[in-house]
PyMOL Python script that loads the backbone (N, CA, C, O; Angstrom):
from pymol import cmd

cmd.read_pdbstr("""\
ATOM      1  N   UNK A   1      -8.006 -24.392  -7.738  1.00  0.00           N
ATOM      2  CA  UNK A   1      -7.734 -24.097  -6.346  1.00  0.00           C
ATOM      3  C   UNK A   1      -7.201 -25.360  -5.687  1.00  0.00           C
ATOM      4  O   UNK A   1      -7.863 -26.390  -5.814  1.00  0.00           O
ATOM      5  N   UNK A   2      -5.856 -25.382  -4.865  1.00  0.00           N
ATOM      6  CA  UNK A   2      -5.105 -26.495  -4.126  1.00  0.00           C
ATOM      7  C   UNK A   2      -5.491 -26.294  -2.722  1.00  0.00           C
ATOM      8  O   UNK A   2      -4.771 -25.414  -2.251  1.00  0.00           O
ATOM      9  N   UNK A   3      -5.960 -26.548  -2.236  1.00  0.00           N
ATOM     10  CA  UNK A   3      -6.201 -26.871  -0.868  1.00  0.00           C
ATOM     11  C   UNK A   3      -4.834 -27.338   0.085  1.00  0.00           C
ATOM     12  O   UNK A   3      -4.227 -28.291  -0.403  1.00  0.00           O
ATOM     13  N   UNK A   4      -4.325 -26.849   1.250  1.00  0.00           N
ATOM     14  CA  UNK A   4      -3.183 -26.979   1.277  1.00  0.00           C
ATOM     15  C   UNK A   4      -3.008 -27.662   3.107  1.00  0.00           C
ATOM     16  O   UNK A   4      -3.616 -27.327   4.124  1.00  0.00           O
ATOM     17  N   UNK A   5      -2.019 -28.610   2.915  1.00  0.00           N
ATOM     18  CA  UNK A   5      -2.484 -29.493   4.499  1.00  0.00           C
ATOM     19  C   UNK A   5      -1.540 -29.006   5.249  1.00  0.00           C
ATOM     20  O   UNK A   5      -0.985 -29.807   6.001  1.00  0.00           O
ATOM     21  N   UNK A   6      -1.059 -27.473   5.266  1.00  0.00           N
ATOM     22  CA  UNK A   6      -0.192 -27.370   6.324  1.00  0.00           C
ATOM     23  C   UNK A   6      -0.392 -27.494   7.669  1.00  0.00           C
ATOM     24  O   UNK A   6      -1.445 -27.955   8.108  1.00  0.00           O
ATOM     25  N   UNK A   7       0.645 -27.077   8.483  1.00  0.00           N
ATOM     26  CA  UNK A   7       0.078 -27.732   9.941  1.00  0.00           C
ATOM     27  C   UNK A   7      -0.103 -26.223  10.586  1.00  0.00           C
ATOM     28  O   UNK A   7       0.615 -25.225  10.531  1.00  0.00           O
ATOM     29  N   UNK A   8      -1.398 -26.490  11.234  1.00  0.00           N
ATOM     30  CA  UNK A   8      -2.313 -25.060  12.031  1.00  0.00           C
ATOM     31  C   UNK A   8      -2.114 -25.291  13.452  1.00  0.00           C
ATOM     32  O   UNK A   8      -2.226 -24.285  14.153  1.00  0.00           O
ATOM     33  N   UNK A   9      -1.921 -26.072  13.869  1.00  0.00           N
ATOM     34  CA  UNK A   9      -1.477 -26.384  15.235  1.00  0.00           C
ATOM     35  C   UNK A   9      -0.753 -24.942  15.773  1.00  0.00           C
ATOM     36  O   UNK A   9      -1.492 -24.353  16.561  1.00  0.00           O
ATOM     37  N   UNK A  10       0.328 -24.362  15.555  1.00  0.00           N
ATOM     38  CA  UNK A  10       0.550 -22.890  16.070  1.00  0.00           C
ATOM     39  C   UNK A  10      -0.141 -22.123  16.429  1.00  0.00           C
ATOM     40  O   UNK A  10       0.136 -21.452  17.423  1.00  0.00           O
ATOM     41  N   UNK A  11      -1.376 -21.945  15.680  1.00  0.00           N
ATOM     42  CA  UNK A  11      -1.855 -20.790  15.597  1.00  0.00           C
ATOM     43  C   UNK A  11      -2.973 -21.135  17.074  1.00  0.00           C
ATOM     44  O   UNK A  11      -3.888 -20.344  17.302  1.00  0.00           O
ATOM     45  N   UNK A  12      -2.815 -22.040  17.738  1.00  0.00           N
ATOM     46  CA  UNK A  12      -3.228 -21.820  19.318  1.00  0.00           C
ATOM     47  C   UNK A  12      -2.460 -21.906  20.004  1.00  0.00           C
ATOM     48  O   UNK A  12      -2.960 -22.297  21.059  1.00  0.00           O
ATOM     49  N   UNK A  13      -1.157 -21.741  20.125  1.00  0.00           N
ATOM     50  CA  UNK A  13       0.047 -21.442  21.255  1.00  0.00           C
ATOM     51  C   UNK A  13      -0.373 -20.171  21.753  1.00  0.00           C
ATOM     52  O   UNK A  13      -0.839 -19.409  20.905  1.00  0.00           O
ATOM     53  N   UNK A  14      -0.323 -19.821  22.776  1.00  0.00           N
ATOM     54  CA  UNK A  14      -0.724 -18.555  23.985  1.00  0.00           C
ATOM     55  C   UNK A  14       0.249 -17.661  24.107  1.00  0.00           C
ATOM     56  O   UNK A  14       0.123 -16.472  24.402  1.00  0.00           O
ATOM     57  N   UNK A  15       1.744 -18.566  23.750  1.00  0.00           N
ATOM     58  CA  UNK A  15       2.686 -17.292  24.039  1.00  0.00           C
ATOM     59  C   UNK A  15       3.204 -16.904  22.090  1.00  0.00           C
ATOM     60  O   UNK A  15       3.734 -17.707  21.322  1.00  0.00           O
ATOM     61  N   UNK A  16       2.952 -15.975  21.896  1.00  0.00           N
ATOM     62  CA  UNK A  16       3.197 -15.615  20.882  1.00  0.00           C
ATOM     63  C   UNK A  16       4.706 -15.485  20.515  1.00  0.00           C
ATOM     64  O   UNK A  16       5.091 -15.536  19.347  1.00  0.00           O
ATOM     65  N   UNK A  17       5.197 -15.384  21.142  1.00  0.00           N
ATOM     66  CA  UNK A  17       7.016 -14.888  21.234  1.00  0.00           C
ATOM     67  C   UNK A  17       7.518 -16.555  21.206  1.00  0.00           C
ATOM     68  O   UNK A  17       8.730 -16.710  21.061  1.00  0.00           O
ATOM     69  N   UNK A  18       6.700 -17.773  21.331  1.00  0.00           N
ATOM     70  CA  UNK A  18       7.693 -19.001  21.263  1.00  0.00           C
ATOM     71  C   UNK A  18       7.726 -19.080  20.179  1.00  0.00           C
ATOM     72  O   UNK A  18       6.911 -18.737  19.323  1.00  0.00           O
ATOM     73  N   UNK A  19       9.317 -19.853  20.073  1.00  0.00           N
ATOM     74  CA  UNK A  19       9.610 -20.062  18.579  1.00  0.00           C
ATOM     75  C   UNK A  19       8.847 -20.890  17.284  1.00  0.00           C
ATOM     76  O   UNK A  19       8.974 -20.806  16.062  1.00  0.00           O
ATOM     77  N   UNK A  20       7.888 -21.834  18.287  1.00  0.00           N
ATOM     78  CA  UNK A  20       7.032 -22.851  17.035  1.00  0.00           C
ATOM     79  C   UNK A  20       6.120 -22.038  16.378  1.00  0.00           C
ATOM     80  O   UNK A  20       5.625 -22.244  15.270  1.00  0.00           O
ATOM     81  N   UNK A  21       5.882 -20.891  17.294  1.00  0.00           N
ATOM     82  CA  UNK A  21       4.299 -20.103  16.453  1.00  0.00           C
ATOM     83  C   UNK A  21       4.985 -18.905  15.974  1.00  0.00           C
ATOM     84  O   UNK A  21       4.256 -18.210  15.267  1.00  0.00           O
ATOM     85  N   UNK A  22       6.272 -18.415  16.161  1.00  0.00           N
ATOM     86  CA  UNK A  22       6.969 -17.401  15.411  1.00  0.00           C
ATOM     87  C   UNK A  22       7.532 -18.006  14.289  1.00  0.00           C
ATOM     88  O   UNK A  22       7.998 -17.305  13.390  1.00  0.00           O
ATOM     89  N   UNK A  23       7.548 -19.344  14.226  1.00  0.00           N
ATOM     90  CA  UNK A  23       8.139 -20.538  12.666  1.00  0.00           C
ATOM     91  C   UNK A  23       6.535 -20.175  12.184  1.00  0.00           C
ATOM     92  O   UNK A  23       6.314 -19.591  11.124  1.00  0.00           O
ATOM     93  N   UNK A  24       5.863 -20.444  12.765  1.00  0.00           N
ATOM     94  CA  UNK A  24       4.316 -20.883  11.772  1.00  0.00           C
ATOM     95  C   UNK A  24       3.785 -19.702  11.074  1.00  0.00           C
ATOM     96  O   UNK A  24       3.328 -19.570   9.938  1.00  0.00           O
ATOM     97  N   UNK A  25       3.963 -18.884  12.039  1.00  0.00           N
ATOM     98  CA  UNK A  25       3.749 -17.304  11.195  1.00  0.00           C
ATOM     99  C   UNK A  25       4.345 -17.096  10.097  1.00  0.00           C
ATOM    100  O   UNK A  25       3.710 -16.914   9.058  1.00  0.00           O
ATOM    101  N   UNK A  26       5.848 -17.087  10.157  1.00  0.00           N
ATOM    102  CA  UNK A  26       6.826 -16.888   8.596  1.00  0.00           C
ATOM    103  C   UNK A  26       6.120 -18.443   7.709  1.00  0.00           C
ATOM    104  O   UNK A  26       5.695 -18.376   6.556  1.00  0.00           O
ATOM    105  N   UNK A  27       6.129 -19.740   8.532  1.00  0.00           N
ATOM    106  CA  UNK A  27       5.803 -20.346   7.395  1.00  0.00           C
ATOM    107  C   UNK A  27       4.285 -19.909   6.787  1.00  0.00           C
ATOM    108  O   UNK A  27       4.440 -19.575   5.612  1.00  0.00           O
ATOM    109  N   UNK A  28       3.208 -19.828   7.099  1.00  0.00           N
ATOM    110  CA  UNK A  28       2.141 -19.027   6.930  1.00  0.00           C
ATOM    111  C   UNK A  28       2.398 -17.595   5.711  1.00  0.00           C
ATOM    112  O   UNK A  28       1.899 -17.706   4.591  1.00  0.00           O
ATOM    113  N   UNK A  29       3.165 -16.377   6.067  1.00  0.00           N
ATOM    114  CA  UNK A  29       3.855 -15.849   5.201  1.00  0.00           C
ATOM    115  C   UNK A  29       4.246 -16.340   3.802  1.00  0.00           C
ATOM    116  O   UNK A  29       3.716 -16.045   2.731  1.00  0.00           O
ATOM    117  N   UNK A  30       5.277 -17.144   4.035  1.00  0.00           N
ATOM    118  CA  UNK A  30       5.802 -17.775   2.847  1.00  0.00           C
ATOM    119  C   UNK A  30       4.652 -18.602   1.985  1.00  0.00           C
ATOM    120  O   UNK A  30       5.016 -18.691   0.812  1.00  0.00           O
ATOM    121  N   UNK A  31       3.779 -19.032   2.149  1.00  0.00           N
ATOM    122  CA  UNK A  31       2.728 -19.673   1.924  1.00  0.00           C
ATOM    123  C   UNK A  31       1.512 -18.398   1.349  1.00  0.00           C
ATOM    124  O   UNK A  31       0.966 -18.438   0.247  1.00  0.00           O
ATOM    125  N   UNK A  32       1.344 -17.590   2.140  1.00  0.00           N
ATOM    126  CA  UNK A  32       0.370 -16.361   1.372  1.00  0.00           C
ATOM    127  C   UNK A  32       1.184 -15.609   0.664  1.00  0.00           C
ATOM    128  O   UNK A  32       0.610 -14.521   0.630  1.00  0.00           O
ATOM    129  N   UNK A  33       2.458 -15.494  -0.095  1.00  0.00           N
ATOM    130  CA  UNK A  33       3.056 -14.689  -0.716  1.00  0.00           C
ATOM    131  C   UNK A  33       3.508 -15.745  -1.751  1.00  0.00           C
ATOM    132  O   UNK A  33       3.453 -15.425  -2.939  1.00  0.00           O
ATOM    133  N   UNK A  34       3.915 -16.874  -1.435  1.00  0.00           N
ATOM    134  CA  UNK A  34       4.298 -18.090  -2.661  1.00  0.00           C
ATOM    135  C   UNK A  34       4.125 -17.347  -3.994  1.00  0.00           C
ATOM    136  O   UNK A  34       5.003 -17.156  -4.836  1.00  0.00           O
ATOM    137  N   UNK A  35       3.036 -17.020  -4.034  1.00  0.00           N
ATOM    138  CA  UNK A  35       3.002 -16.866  -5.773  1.00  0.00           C
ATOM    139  C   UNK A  35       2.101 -14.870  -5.969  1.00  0.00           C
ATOM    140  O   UNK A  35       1.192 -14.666  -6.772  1.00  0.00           O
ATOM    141  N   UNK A  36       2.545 -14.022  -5.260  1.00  0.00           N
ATOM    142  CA  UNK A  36       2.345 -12.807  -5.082  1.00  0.00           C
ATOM    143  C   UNK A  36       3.475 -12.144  -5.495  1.00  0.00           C
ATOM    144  O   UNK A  36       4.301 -12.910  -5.991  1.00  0.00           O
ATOM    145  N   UNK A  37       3.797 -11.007  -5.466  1.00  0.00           N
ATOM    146  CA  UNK A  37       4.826  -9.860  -5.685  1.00  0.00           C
ATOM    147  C   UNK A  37       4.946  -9.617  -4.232  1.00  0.00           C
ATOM    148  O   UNK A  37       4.022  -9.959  -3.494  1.00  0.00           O
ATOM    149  N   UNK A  38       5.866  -9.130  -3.824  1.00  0.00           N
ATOM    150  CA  UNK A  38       6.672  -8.772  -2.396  1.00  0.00           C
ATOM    151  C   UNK A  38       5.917  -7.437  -1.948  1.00  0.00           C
ATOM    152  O   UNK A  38       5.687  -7.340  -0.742  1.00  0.00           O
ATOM    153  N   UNK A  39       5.591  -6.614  -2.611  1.00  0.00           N
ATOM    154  CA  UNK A  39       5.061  -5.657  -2.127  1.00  0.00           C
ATOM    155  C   UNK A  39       3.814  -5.704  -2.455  1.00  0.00           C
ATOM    156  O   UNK A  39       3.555  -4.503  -2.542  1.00  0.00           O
ATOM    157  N   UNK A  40       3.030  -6.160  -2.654  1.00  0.00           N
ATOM    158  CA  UNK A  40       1.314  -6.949  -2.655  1.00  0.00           C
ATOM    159  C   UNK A  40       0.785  -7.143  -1.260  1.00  0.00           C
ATOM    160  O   UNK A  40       1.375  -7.844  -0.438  1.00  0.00           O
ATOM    161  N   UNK A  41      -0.311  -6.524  -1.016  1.00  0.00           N
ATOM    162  CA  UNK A  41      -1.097  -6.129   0.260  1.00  0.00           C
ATOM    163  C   UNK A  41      -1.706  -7.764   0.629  1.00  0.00           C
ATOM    164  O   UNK A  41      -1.401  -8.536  -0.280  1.00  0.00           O
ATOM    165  N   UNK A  42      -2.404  -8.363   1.635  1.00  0.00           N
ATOM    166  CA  UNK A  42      -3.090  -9.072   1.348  1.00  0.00           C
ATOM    167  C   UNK A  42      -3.815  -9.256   2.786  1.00  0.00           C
ATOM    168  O   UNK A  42      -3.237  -9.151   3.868  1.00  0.00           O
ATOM    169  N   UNK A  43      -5.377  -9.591   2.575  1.00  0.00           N
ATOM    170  CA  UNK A  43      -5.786  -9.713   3.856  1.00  0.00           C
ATOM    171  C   UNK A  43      -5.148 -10.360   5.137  1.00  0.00           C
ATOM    172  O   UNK A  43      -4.710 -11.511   5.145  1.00  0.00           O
ATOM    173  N   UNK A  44      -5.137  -9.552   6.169  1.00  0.00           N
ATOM    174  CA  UNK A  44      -4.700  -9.653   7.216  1.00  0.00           C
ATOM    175  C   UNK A  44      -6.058 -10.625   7.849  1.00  0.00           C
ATOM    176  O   UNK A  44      -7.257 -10.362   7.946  1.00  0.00           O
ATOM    177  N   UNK A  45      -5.042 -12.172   8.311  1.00  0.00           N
ATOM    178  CA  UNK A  45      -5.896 -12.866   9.567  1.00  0.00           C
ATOM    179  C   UNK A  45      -5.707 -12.452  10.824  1.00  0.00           C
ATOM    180  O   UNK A  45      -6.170 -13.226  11.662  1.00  0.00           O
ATOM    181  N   UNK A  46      -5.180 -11.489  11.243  1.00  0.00           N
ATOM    182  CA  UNK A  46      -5.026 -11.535  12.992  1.00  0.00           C
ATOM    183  C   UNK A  46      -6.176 -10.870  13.161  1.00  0.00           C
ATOM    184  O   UNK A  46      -6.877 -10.113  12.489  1.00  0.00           O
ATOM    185  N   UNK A  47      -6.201 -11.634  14.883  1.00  0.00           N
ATOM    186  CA  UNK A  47      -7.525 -11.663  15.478  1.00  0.00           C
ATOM    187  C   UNK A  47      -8.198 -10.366  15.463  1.00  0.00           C
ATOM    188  O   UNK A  47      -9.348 -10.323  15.902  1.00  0.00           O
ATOM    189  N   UNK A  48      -7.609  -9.233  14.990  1.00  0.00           N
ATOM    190  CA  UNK A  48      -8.231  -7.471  15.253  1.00  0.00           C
ATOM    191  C   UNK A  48      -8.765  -7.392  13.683  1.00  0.00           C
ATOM    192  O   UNK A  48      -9.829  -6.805  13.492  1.00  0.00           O
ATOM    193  N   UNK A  49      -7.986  -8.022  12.445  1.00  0.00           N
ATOM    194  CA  UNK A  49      -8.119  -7.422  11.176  1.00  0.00           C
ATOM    195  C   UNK A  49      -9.355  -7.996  10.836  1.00  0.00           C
ATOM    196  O   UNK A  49     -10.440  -7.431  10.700  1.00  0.00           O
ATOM    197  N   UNK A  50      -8.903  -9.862  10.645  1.00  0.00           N
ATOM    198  CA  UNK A  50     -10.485 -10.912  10.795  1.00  0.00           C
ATOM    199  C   UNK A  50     -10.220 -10.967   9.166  1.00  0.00           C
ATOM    200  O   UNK A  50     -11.094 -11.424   8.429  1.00  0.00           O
ATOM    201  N   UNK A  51      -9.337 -10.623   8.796  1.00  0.00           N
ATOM    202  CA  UNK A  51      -9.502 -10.870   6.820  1.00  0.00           C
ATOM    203  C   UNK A  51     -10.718  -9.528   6.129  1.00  0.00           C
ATOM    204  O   UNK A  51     -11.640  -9.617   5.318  1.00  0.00           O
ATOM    205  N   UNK A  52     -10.151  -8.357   6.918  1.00  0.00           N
ATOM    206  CA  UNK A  52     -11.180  -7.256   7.148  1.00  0.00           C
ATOM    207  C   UNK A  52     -10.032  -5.777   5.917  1.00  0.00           C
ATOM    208  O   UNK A  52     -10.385  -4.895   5.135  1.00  0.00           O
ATOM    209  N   UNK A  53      -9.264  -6.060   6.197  1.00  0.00           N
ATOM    210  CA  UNK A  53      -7.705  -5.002   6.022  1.00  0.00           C
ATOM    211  C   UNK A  53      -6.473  -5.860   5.427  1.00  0.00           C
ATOM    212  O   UNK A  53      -5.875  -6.899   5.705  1.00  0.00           O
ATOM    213  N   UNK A  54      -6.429  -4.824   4.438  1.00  0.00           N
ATOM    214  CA  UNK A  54      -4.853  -4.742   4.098  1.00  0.00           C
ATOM    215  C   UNK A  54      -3.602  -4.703   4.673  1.00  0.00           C
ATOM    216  O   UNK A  54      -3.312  -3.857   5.519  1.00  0.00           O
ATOM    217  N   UNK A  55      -2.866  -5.515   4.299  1.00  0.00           N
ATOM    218  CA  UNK A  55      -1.469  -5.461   4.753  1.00  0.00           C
ATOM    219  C   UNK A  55      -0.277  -5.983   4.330  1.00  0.00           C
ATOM    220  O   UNK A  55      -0.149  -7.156   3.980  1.00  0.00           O
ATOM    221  N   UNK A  56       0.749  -5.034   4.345  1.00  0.00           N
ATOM    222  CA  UNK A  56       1.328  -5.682   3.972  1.00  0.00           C
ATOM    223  C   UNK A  56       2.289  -6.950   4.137  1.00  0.00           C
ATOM    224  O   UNK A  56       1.828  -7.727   4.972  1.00  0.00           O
ATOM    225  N   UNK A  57       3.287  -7.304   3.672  1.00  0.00           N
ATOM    226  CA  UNK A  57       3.921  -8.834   4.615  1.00  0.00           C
ATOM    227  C   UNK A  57       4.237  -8.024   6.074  1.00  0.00           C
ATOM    228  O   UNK A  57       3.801  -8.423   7.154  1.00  0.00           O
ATOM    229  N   UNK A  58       4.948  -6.993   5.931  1.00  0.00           N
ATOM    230  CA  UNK A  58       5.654  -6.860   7.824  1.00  0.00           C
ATOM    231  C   UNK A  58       4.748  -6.618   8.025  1.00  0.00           C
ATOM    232  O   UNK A  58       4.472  -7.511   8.825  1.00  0.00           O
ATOM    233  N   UNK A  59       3.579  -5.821   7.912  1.00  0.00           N
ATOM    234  CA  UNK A  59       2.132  -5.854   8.643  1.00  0.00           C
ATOM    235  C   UNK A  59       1.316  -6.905   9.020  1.00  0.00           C
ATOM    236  O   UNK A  59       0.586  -6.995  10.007  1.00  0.00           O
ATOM    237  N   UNK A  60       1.481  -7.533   8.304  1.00  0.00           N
ATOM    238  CA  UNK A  60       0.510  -8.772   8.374  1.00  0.00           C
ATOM    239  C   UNK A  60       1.097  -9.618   9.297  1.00  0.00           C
ATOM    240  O   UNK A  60       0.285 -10.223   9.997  1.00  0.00           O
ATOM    241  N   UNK A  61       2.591  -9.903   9.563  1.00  0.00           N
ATOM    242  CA  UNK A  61       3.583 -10.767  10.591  1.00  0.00           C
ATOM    243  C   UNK A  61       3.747 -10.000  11.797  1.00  0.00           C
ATOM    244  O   UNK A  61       4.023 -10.621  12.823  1.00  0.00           O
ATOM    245  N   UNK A  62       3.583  -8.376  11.851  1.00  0.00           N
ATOM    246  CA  UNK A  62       3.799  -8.018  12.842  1.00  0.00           C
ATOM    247  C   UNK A  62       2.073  -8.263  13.571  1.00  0.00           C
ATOM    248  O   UNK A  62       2.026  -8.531  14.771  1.00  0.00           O
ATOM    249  N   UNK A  63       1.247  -8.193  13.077  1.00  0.00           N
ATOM    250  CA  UNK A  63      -0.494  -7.930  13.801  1.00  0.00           C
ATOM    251  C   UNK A  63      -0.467  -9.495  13.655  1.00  0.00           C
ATOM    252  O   UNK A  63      -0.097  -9.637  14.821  1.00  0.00           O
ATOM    253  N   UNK A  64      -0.543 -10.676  13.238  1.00  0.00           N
ATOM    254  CA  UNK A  64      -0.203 -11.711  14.040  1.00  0.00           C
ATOM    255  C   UNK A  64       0.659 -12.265  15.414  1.00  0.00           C
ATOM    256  O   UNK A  64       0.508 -13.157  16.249  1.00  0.00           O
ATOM    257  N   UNK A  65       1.566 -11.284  15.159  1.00  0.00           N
ATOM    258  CA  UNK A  65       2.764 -11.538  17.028  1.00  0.00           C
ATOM    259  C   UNK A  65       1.573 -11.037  17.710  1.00  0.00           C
ATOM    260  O   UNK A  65       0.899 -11.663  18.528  1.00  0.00           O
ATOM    261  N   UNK A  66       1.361  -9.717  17.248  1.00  0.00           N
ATOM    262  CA  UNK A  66       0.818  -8.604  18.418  1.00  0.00           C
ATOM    263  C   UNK A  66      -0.456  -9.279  18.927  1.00  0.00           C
ATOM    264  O   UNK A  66      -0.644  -9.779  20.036  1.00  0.00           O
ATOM    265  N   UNK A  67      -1.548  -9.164  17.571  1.00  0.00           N
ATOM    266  CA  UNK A  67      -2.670  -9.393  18.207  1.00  0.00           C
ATOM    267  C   UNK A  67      -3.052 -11.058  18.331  1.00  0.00           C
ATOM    268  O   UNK A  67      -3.879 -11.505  19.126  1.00  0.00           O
ATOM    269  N   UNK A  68      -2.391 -11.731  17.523  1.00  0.00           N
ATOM    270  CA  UNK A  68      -2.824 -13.600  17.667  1.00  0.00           C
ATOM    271  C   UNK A  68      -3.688 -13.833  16.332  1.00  0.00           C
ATOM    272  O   UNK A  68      -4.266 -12.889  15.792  1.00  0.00           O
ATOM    273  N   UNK A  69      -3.751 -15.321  15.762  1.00  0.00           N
ATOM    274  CA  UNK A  69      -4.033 -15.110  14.512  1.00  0.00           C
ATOM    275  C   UNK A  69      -5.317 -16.045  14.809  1.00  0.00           C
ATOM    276  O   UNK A  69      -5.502 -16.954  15.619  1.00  0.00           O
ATOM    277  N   UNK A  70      -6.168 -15.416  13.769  1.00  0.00           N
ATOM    278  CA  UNK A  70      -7.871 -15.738  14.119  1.00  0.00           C
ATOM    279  C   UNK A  70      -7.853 -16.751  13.450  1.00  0.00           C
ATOM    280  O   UNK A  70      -7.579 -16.961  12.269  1.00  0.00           O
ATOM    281  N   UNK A  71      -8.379 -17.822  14.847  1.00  0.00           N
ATOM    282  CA  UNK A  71      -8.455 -19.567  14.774  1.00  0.00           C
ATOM    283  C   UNK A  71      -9.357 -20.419  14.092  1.00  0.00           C
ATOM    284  O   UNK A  71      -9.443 -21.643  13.989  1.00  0.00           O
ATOM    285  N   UNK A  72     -10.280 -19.061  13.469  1.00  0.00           N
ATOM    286  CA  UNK A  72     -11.213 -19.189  12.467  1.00  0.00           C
ATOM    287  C   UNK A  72     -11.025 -19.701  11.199  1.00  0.00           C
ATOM    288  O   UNK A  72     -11.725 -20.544  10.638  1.00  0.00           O
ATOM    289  N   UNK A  73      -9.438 -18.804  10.521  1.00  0.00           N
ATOM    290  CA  UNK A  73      -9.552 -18.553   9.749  1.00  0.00           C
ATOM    291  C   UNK A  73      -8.411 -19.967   9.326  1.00  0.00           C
ATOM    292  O   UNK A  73      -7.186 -19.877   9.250  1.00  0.00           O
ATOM    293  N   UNK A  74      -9.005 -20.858   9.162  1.00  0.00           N
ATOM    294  CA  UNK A  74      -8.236 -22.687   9.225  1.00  0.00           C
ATOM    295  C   UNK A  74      -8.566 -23.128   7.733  1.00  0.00           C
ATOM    296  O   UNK A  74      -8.820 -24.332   7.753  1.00  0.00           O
ATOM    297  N   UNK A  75      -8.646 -22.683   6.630  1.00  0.00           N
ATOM    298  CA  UNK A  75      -8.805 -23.381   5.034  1.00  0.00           C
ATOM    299  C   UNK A  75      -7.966 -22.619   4.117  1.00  0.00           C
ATOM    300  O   UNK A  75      -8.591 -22.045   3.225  1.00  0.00           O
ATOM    301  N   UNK A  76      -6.417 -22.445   4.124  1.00  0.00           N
ATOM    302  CA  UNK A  76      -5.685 -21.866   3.460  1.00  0.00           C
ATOM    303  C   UNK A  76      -5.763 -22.835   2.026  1.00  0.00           C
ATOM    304  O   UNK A  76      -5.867 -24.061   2.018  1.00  0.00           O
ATOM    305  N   UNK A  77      -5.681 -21.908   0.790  1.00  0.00           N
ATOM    306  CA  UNK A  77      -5.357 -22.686  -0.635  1.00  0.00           C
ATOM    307  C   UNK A  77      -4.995 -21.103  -1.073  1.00  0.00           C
ATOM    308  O   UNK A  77      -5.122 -19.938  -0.696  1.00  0.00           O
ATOM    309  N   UNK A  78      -4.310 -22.149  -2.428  1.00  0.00           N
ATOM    310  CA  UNK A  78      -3.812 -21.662  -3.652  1.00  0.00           C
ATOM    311  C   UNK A  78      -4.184 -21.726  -4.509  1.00  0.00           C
ATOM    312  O   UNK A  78      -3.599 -21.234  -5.474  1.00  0.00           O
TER     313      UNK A  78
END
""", "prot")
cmd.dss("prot")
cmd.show_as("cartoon", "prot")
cmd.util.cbc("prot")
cmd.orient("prot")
């Protein structure tokens, strides 16, 4: 397991629609799919799912815009 030092700073911007936390989301994305298949479900962090539900990538990027991504969930690895 790699422990990974990306930067989480986005994921407390308030307006969801600015471009640094709509970059952090896809980079976030690209980072939980790195080494997955494209159509591979994977727990959803936004603040409604909680790493609770499936989803897929446009699911998982769209319920981060919508609902905000849970500030909890800060120890991403590979």
């Amino acid at each position: 397991m790699k422990i990974i030092g990306m930067d989480k700073d986005w994921i407390h911007i308030k307006n969801r629609l600015d471009p640094t936390y709509v970059e952090g989301v896809e980079k976030f994305i690209e980072f939980a799919y790195a080494n997955k298949p494209l159509e591979l479900k994977i727990y959803c962090p936004c603040k409604k799912c909680v790493n609770l539900r499936y989803e897929t990538r446009n699911g998982v990027r769209e319920h981060i815009i919508i609902n905000g991504f849970n500030t909890n969930y800060i120890r991403w690895t590979i």
